[in-house]
C-alpha positions in Angstrom: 77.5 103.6 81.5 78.7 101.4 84.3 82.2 103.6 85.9 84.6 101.6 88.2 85.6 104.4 90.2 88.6 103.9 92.4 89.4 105.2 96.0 92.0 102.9 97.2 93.7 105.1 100.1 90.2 106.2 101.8 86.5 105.6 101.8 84.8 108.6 100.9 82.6 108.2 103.3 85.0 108.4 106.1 84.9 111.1 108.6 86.6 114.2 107.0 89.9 116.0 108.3 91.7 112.6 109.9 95.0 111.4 107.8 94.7 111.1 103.9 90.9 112.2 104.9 90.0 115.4 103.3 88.7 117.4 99.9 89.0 114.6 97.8 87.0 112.7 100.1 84.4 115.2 99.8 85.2 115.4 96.0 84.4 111.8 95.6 81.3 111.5 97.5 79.7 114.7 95.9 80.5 113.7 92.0 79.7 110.4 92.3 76.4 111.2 93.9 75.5 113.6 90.9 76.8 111.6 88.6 74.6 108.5 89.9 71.5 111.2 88.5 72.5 110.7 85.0 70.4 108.3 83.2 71.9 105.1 82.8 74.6 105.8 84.9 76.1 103.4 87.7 79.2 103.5 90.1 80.9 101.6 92.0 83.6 103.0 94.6 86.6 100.5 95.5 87.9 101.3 98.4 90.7 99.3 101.0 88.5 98.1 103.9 89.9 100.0 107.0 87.5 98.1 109.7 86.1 95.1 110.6 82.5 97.3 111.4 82.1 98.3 107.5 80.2 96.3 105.5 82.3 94.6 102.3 79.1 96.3 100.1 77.5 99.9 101.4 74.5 100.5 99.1 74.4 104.4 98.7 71.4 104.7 96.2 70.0 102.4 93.7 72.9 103.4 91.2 75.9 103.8 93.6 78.0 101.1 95.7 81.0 101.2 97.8 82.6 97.9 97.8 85.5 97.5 100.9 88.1 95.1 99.2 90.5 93.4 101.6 94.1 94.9 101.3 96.6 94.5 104.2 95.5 94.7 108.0 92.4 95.9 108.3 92.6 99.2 110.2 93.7 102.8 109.1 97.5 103.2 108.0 99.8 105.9 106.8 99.5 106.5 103.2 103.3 105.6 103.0 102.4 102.4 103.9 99.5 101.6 101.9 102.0 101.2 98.6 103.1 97.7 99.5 99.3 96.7 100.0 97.9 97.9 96.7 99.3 93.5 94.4 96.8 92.7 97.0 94.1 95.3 96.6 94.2 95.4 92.8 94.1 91.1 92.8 90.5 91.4 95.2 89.6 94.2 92.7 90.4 91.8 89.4 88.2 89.1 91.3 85.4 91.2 92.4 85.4 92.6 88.7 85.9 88.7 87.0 82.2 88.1 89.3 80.6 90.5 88.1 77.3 90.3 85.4 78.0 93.0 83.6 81.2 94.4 82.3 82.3 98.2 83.5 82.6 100.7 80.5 85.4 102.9 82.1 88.2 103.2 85.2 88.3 106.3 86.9 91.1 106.5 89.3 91.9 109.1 92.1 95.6 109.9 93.9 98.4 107.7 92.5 98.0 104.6 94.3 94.7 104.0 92.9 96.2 104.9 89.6 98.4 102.4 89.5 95.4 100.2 90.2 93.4 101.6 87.4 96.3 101.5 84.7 96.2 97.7 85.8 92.5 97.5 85.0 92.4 99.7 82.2 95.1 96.7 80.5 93.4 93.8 82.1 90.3 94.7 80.9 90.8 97.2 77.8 89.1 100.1 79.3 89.6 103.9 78.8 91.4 105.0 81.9 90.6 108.3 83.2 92.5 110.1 86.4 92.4 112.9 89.0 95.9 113.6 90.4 94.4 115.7 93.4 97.6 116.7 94.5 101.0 116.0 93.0 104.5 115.4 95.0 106.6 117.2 93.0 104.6 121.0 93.7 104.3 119.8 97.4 108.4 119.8 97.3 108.6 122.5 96.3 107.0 124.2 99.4 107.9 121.1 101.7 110.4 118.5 101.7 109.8 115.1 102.9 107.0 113.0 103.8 106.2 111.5 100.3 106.7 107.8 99.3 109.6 107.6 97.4 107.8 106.3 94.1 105.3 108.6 94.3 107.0 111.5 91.7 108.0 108.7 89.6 104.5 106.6 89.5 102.8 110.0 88.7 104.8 111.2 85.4 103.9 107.5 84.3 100.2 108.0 84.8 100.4 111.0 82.9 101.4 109.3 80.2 99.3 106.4 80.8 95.8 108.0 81.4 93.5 108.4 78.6 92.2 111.5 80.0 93.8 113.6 83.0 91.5 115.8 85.1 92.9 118.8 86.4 90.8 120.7 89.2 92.2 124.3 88.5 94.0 125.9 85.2 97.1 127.0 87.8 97.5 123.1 88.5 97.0 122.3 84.3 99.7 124.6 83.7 102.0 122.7 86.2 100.9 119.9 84.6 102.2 120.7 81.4 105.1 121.8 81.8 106.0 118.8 84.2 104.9 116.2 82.6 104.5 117.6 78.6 100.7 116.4 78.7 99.1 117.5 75.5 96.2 119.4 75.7 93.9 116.9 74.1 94.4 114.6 77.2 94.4 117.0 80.0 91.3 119.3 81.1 90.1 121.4 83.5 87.1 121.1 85.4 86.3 122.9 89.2 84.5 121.1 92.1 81.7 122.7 93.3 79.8 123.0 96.5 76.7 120.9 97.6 74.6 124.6 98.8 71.8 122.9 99.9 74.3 120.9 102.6 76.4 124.6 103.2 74.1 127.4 104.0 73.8 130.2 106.4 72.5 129.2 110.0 70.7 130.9 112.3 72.0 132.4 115.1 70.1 130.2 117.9 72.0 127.5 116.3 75.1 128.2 116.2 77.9 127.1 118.6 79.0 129.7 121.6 81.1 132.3 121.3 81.2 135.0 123.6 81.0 139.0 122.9 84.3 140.1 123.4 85.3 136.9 121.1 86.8 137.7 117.6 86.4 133.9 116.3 88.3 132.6 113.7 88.2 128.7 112.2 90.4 126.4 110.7 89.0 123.3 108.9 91.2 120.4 107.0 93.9 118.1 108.1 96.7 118.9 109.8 99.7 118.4 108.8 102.4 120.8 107.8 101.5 122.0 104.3 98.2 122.6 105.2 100.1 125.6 107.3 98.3 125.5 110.8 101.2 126.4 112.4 101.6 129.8 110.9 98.3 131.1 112.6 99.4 130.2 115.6 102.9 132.4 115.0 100.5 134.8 113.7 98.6 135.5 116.9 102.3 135.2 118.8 102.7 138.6 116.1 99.6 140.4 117.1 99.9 139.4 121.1 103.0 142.1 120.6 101.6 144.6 117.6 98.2 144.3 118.7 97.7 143.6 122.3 93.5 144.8 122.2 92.6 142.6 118.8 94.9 139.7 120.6 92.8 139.5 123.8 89.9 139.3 121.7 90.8 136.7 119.5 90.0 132.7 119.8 90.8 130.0 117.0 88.8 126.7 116.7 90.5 124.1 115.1 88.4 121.3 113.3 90.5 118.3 112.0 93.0 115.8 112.9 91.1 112.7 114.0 88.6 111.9 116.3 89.2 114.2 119.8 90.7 111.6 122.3 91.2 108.9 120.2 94.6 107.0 119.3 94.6 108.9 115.4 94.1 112.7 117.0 96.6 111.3 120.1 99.1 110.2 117.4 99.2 113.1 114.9 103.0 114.9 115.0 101.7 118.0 114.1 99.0 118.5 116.7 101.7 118.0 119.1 104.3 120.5 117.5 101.5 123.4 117.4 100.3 122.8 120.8 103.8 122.9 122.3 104.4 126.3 120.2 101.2 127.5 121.2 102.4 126.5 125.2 105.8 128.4 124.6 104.7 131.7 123.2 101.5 131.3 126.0 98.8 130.7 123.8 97.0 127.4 124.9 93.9 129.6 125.9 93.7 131.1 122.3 93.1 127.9 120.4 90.6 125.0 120.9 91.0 121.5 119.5 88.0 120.2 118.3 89.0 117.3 116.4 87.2 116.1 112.8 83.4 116.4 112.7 81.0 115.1 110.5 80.6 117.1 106.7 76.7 118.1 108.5 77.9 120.0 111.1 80.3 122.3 109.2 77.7 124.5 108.5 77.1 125.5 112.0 80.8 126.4 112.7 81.9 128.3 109.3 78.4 130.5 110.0 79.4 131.5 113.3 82.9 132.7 112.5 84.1 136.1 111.9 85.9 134.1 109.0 88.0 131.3 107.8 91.7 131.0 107.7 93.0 129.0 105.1 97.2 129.3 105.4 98.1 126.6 103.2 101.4 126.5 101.8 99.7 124.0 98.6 96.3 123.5 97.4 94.8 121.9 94.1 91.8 123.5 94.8 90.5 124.1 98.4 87.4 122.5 99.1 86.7 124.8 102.3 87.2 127.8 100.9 83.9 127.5 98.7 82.2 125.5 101.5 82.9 128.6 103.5 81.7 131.1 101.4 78.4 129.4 100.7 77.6 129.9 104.3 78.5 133.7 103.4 81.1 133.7 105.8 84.8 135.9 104.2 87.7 133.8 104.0 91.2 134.7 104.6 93.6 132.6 102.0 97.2 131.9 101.2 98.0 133.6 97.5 98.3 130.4 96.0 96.8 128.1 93.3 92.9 128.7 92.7 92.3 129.4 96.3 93.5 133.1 95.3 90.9 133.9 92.8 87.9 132.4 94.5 88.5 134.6 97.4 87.9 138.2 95.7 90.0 140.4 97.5 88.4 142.8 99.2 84.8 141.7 98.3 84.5 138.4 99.5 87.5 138.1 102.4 91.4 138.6 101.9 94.4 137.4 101.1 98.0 136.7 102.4 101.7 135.4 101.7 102.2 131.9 102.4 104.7 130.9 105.0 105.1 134.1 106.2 103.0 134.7 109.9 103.8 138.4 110.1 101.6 139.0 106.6 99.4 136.3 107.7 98.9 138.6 111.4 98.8 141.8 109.3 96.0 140.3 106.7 94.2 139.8 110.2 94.6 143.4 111.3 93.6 144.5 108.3 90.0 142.4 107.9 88.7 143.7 111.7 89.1 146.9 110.7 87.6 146.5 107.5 85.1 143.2 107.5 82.3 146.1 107.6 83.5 146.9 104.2 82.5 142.9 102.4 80.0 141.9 100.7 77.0 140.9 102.9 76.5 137.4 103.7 74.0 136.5 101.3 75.9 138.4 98.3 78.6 136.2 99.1 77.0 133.2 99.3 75.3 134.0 96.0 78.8 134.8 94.2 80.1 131.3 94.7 76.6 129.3 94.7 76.4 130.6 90.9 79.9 129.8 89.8 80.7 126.0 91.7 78.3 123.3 91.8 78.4 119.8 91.8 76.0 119.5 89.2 78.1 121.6 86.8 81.5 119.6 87.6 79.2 115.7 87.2 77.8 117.6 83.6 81.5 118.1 82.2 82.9 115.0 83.8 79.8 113.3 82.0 81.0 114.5 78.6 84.7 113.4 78.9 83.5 109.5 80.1 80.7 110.0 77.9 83.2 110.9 74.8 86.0 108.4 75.8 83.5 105.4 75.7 82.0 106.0 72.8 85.3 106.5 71.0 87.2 103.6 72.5 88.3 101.2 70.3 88.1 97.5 71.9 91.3 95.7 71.4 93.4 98.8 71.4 94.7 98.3 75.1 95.7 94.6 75.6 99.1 94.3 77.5 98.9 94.5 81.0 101.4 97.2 82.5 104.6 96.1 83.7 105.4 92.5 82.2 102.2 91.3 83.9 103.2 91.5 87.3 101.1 92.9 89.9 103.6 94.6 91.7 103.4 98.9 90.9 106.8 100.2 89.3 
């Protein structure tokens, strides 16, 4: 089975936590790596080339390419940009395909711009069309307005219709699903990422970044940007400075995320500047350290030496750092919302909190230093999610759905090309 897999905002194999860089980035790069172990299984990643130092053709393994097509200036760009590039992306991806030896069997598309690519090859080249929202605009309204291209709600109830097959990453976001969009339960699964254990793992002490004594240190990993909720740990240490002056003095907060430290991405991103001038009003510069994104391999080392993660999100499909976290046997301190909610057991494996609301987030905190004694250890933790996500599980059951849709496919079926033939998304 040759799989045309199709990552047109980001390369997933960009450095994680930047803009539009994040868990699907990791979700990408993980599948398609197991998937690549499957006998007789090949993939190749489109992706829009974002520099002139990336090779047009990065050879992964024997059985997995990523192939930078040109689309638009060659540099990074907002993702509300990126819509009026994609005629040009999908035309490079029609050529590249058109050169080709031998044919591709099935599209698999991720995020909605590379949707509307694949529904274009699915037509073009009467393929079976599978997709992975990620995320969908119409549940991140609901927490947060603006910010979204104004197509984007539009372009994703059409894919659901579209699609041959819908992957969901949690039952909470199938139900959504459903009820938005009325997509039938034949065309619409669930199946959970998992976590690469052998890459997340506890670290010994000798290696793990400083923190002093009288440190209680906490972590942050992801983008930033305002749904991913940053904002509300800092108001939640403003809380405790006043309800719990002797936890406050010992608490720290590293942040990883946001673009490379010093460069013109980290300089430019809004939200970095509206926490750090919140954090200078309320007299909390000291309490928080910017560390900027970090290579995946280095994770390890930070989520290990933290007395936990925060995870204050405001929307999540899933929440890739969550398991990451916990494989390292480290508690994690969540948002109740979506599947973050139940792969954090309460009480067992970290704690929970309201969303948007700093004074539950700063009592949750109060709450795990005076009972963190009472978690699971370390390695029982680490053991709890290790058995329930993994990577191979999720490439197994993605297997079976392109597996099944291939074989059934009936050549000839899909012929039209979307849109009256124009490459220009609706």
């Amino acid at each position: 089975m040759k799989i045309c897999l199709l990552s047109y905002h980001c390369c997933p194999f960009s450095l994680i936590g930047g803009d539009g860089v994040g868990g699907m980035n990791v979700y990408i790069k993980e599948l398609s790596a197991a998937l690549a172990e499957f006998p007789d299984v090949r993939i190749d990643i489109f992706t829009r080339r974002q520099s002139p130092a990336r090779k047009r053709i990065k050879v992964v393994s024997p059985r997995l390419r990523v192939i930078h097509l040109k689309s638009g200036p060659v540099k990074s760009l907002d993702r509300r940009e990126l819509y009026e590039y994609l005629p040009e992306f999908i035309e490079n991806l029609v050529e590249f395909i058109l050169a080709e030896k031998e044919p591709y069997d099935l599209v698999y598309s991720h995020y909605w711009l590379s949707g509307l690519a694949g529904e274009w090859i699915k037509y073009r080249f009467d393929l079976p069309l599978v997709h992975t929202f990620h995320t969908l605009a119409f549940l991140k309204k609901q927490v947060l307005e603006g910010g979204e291209h104004e197509y984007r709600n539009t372009a994703e109830r059409h894919l659901a219709r579209v699609a041959d097959r819908v992957i969901s990453s949690s039952r909470e976001e199938k139900g959504s699903l459903t009820r938005e969009f009325g997509i039938s339960a034949g065309k619409l699964g669930v199946i959970y990422p998992g976590v690469n254990k052998a890459l997340f793992c506890p670290v010994p002490g000798e290696e793990l970044p400083s923190c002093t004594e009288s440190e209680a240190c906490l972590l942050y990993v992801g983008r930033i940007e305002p749904v991913k909720g940053l904002m509300d740990i800092a108001a939640a240490m403003g809380v405790l400075k006043d309800r719990a002056p002797e936890l406050f003095a010992r608490l720290c907060l590293k942040v990883i995320g946001g673009g490379h430290l010093g460069q013109e991405d980290f300089r430019a991103n809004g939200e970095i500047a509206r926490i750090r001038e919140s954090l200078g009003a309320q007299g909390l510069e000291s309490k928080v350290q910017f560390l900027g994104s970090m290579p995946q391999e280095e994770l390890k080392r930070f989520y290990s030496a933290a007395e936990a993660l925060v995870v204050p999100s405001l929307y999540e499909s899933f929440g890739l750092v969550v398991v990451e976290a916990l494989a390292c046997g480290t508690p994690v301190l969540v948002s109740k919302i979506g599947k973050m909610q139940s792969i954090v057991k309460d009480g067992c494996t970290g704690f929970s909190f309201r969303p948007n609301d700093p004074a539950s987030l700063a009592a949750c905190l109060q709450y795990f230093f005076a009972h963190k004694d009472s978690l699971w250890s370390p390695e029982r933790i680490r053991s709890d999610v290790t058995e329930r996500f993994s990577w191979d599980r999720t490439a197994g059951q993605t297997f079976r759905v392109m597996e099944g849709l291939v074989k059934n496919h009936v050549k000839g079926a899909t012929t039209r090309l979307p849109r009256g033939g124009t490459l220009r998304p609706a």
